[in-house]
C-alpha positions as CSV (number, residue, x, y, z in Angstrom):
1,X,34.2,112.9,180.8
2,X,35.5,116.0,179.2
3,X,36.8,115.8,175.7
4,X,40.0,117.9,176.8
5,X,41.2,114.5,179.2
6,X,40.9,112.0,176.1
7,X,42.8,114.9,173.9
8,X,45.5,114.5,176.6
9,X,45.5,110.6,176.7
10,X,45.3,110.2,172.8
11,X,48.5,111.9,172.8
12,X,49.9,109.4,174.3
13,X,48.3,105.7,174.3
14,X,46.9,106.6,170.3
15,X,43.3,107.5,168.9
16,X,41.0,107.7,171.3
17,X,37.6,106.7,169.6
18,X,33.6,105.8,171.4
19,X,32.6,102.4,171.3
20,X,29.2,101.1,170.3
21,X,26.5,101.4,172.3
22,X,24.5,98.9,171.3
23,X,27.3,96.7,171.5
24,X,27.9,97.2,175.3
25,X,24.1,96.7,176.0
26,X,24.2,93.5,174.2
27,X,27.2,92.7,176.9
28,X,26.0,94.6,180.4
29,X,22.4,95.2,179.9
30,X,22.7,98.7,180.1
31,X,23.5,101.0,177.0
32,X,26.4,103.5,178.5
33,X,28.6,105.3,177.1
34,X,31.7,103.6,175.8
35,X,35.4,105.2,175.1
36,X,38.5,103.2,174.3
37,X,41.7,104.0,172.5
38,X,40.9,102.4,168.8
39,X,43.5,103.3,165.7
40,X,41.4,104.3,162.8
41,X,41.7,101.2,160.6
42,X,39.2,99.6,163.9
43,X,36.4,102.0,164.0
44,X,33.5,99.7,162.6
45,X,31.1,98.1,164.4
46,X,30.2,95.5,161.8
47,X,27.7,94.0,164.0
48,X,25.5,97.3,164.2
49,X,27.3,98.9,161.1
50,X,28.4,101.7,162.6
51,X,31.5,104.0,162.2
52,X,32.6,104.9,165.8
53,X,34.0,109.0,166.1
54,X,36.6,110.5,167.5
55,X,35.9,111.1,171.0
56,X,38.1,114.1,171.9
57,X,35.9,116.5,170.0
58,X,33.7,119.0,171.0
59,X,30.6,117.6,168.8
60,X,27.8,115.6,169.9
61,X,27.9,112.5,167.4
62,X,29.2,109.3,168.5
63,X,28.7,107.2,165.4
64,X,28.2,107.3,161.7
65,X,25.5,105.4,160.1
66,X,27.6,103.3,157.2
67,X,25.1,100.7,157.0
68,X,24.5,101.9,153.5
69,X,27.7,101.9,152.0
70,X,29.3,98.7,152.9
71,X,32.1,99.0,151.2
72,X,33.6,100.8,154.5
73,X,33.0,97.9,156.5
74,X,34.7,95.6,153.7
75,X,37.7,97.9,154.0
76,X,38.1,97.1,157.6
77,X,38.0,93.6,156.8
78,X,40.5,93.8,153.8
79,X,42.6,96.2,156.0
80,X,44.0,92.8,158.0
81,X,45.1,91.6,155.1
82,X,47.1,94.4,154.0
83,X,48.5,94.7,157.4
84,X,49.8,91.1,157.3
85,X,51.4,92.0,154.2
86,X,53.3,95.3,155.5
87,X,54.7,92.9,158.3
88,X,56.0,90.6,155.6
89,X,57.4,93.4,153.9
90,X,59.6,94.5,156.9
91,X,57.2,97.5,157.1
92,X,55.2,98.7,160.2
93,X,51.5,98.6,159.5
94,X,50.8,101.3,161.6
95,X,53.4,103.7,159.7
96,X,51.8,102.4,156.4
97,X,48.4,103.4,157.5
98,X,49.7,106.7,158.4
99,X,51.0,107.3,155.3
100,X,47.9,105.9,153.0
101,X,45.7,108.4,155.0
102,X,47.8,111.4,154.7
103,X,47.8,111.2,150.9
104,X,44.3,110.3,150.6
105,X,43.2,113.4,152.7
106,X,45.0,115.7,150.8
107,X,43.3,114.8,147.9
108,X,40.5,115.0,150.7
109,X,41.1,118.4,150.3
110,X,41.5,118.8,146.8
111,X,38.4,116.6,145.7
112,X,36.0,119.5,146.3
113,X,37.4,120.5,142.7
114,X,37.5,117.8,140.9
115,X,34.4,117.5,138.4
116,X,34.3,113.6,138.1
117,X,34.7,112.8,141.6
118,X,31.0,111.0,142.5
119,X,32.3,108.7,144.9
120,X,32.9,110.5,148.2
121,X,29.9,113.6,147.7
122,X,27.4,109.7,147.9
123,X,29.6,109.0,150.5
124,X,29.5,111.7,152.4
125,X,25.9,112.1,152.2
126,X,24.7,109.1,152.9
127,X,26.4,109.4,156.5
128,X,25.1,111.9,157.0
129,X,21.7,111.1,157.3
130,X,21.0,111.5,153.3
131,X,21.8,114.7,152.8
132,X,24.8,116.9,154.3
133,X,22.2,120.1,153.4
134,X,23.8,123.7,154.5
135,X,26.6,121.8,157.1
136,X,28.8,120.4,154.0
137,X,31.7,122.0,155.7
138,X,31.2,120.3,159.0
139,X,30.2,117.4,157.7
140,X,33.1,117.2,155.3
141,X,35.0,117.5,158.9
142,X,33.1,114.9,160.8
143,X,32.8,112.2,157.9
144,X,36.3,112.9,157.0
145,X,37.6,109.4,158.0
146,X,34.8,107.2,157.2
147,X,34.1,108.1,153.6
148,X,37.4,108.1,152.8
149,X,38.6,104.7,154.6
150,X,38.3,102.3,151.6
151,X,40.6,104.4,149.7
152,X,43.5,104.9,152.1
153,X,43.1,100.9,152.7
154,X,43.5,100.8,148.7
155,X,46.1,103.1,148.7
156,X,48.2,101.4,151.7
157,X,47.9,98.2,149.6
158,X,49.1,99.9,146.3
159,X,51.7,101.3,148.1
160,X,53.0,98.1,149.9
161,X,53.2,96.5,146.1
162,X,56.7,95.9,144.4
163,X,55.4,96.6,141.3
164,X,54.2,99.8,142.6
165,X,57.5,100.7,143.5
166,X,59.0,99.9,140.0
167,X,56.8,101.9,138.1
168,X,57.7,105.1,140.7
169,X,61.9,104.1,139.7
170,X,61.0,103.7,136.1
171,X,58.7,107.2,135.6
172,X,61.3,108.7,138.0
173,X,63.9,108.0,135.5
174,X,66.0,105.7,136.7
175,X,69.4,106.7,136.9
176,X,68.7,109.3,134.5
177,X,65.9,111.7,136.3
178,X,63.9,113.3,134.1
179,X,60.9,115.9,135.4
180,X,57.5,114.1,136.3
181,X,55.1,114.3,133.6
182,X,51.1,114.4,133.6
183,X,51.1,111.0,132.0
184,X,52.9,109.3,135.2
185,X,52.7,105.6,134.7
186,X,53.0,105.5,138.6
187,X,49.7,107.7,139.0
188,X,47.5,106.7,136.5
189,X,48.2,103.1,137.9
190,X,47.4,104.4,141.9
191,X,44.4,106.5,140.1
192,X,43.0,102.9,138.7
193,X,43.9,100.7,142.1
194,X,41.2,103.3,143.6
195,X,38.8,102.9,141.1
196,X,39.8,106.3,139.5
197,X,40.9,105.8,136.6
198,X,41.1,110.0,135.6
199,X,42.8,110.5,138.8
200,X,46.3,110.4,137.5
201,X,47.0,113.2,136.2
202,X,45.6,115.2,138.7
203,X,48.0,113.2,141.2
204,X,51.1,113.6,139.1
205,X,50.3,117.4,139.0
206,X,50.6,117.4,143.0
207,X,54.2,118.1,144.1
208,X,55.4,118.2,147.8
209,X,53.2,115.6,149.6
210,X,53.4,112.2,151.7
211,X,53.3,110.6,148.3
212,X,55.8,112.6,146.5
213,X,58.0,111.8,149.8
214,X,57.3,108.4,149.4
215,X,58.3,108.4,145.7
216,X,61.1,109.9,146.4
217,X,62.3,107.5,149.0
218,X,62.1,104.5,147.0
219,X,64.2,106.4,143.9
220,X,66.9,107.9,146.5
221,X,67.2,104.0,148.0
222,X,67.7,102.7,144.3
223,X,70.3,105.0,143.4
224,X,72.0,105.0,146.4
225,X,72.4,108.9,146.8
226,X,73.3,110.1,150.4
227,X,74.8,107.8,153.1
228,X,73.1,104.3,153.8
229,X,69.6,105.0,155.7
230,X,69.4,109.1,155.1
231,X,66.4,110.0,154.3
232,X,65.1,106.6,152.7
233,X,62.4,105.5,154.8
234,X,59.3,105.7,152.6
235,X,56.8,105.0,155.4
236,X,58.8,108.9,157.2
237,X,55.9,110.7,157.7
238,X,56.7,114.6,157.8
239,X,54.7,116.1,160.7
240,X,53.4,119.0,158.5
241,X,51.9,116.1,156.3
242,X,49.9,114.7,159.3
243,X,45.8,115.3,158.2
244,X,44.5,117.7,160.7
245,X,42.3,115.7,163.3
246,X,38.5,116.0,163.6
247,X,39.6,117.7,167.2
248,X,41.1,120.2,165.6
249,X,39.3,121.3,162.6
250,X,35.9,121.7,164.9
251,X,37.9,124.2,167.0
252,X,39.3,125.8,163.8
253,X,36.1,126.2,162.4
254,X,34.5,127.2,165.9
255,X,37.1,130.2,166.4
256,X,36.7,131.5,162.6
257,X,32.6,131.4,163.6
258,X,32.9,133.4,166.7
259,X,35.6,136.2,164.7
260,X,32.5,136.4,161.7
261,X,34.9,136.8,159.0
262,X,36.0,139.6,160.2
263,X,39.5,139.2,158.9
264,X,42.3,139.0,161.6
265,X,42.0,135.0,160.8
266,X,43.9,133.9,157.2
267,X,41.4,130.9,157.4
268,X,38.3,132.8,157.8
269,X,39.5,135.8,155.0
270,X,41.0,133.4,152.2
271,X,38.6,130.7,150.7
272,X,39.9,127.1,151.0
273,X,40.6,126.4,147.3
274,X,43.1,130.0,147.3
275,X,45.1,128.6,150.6
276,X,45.3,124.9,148.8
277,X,46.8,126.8,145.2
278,X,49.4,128.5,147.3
279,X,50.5,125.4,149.1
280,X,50.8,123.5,145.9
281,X,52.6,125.8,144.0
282,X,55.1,126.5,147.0
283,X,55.2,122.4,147.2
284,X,55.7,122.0,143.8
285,X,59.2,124.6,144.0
286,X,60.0,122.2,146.6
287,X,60.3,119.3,145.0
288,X,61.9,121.2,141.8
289,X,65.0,122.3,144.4
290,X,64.8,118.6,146.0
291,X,65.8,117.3,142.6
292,X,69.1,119.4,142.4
293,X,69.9,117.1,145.3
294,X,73.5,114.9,144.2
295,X,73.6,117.4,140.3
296,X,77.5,118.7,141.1
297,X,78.4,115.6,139.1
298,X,79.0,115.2,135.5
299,X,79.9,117.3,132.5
300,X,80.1,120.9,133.2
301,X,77.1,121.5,130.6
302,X,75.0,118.3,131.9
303,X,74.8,119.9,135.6
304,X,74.3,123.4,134.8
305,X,71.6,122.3,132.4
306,X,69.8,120.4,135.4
307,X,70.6,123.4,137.5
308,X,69.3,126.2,136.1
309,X,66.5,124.3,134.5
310,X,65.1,123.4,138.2
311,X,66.2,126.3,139.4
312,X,64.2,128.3,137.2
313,X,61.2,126.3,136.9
314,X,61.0,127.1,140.7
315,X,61.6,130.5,140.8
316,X,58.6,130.6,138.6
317,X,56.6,128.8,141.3
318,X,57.9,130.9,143.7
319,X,56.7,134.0,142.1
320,X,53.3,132.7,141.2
321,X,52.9,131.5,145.0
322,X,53.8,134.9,145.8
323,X,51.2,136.7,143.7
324,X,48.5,134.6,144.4
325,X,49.5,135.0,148.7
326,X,49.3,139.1,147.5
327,X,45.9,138.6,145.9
328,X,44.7,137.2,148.6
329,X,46.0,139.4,151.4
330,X,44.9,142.5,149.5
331,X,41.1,141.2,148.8
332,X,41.1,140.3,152.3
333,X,41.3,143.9,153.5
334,X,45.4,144.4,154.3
335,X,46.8,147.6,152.7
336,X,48.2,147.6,149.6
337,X,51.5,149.6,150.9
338,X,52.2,147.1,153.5
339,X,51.8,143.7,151.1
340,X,53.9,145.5,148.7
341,X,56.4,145.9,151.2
342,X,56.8,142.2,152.1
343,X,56.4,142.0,148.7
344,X,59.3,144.2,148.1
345,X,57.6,145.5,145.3
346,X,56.6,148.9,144.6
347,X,52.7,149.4,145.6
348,X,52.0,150.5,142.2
349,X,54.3,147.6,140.5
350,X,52.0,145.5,142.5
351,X,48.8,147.2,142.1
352,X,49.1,147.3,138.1
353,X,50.5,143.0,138.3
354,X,46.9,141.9,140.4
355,X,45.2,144.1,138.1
356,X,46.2,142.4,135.2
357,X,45.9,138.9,137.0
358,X,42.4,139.8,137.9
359,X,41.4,140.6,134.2
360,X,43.1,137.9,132.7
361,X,40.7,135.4,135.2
């Protein structure tokens, strides 16, 4: 059946996933090909310890190989614990998975830079086949969901915790909000509940995400900012935050291939870890300006201190998000006169500011 029909069901009846083979031989006799509608946290075959794909992509795996790191199939098992305890918590275990895995695949993303991450390369590896060789990039695709399932199942738990949700009010501020720092109690504590304990301040350094949107549900709920119910649902997730699917990345990946590099693609032209900077720096303005939310109140010197210091702070983001975007443009091959105009900068302005940028790297 073509992968196009299941796209078209999954967007309706949910994930649409291949069973396991060796499952339905055990059942009919015959080993046929299997495909059901399975939600992510339900994609191991404990039995034949297998991780079961996506089946609306154009790629010919059905399965993963997971019998040699266990500790997915364990986070399948815990993962019915944790939902029971979203239910309990008035919270829809669904929603809470959706969350959990948006925030741990952008740091998905992000972990191909940080130095003392050993956990998902093994992984990653070890599904596929021993050695992900010169397909990393695909791989990374593919094995996206497996290697990183014990860790969204950790983080759905975290996240589910009270005492999770009163360090987030207590490093917020309180009453009193103060800008995050890179000793976040809240992060260093979600670093440790996945086994990370150095994660923290990388994750207190990422503004703009599912979890900053999270955070910043719980502290909007406590201090009672805005009318009852707006915008203090922290299981919302933003439908820009939603992880790209397998689906979709292979056909990414597919159309850059076909165009060679040849620049009329912004994905094929600007490396992965230039796009990522941009984003964070435009998602950290963002959540500067989201903190001005509710500041026309107080002494006349207490709220322009909070505005102009946010405000500032994120016009410096803003500018550095637009340098970087002009870097990038120019070493990709577009004229220097026509990024300077969107810029609107003079061309030589601009030319003599990535100059110096480019030295000082």
């Amino acid at each position: 059946m073509p992968a196009a029909v299941w796209r078209t069901g999954g967007a309706v009846a949910g994930p649409v996933a291949f069973g396991c083979r060796l499952c339905a031989a055990r059942r009919t006799g015959t080993a046929v090909r299997v495909v059901r509608y399975a939600p992510r946290w339900e994609r191991v075959c404990v039995r034949h310890g297998r991780w079961l794909l996506d089946a609306d992509a154009d790629q010919p795996l059905e399965y993963l190989d997971v019998r040699g790191v266990p500790e997915v199939a364990a986070a399948q098992r815990r993962w019915a614990r944790v939902a029971r305890r979203a239910v309990r918590a008035g919270a829809e275990p669904e929603r809470v998975f959706a969350l959990a895995h948006a925030v741990v695949a952008r740091w998905w993303e992000q972990a191909l830079h940080w130095e003392r991450e050993a956990v998902w390369p093994r992984r990653l590896h070890q599904v596929a086949g021993g050695n992900a060789g010169t397909e990393l990039k695909r791989w990374r695709i593919v094995g996206r969901d497996a290697v990183v399932f014990p860790e969204v199942v950790a983080v759905a738990d975290a996240l589910l915790d009270p005492a999770m949700a009163e360090l987030a009010w207590r490093a917020s501020g309180g009453m009193r909000p103060r800008v995050r720092g890179g000793d976040d109690p809240f992060c260093h504590r979600l670093g440790e509940r996945v086994d990370r304990d150095w994660l923290g301040s990388l994750v207190a350094a990422d503004y703009g995400g599912p979890l900053s949107g999270w955070r910043s549900a719980i502290v909007r709920a406590r201090r009672g900012s805005g009318p009852p119910g707006w915008r203090d649902d922290p299981w919302h997730l933003k439908r820009e935050q939603q992880p790209p699917t397998m689906a979709g990345q292979l056909r990414v990946m597919a159309a850059e291939a076909q165009e060679g590099g040849s620049g009329t693609r912004w994905r094929a032209t600007v490396f992965a870890e230039h796009r990522f900077h941009i984003t964070q720096l435009l998602d950290e303005a963002h959540e500067e300006l989201a903190q001005l939310r509710g500041a026309h109140s107080g002494t006349t010197a207490d709220v322009a201190r909070e505005l102009l210091e946010h405000l500032s702070q994120s016009t410096e983001l803003i500018d550095r998000a637009m340098l970087h975007t002009a870097a990038a443009a120019v070493a990709a091959g577009v004229a220097l006169e026509e990024v300077a105009q969107w810029s609107r900068l003079p061309a030589e302005e601009l030319s003599q500011i990535l100059a110096a940028g480019r030295s000082e790297d």
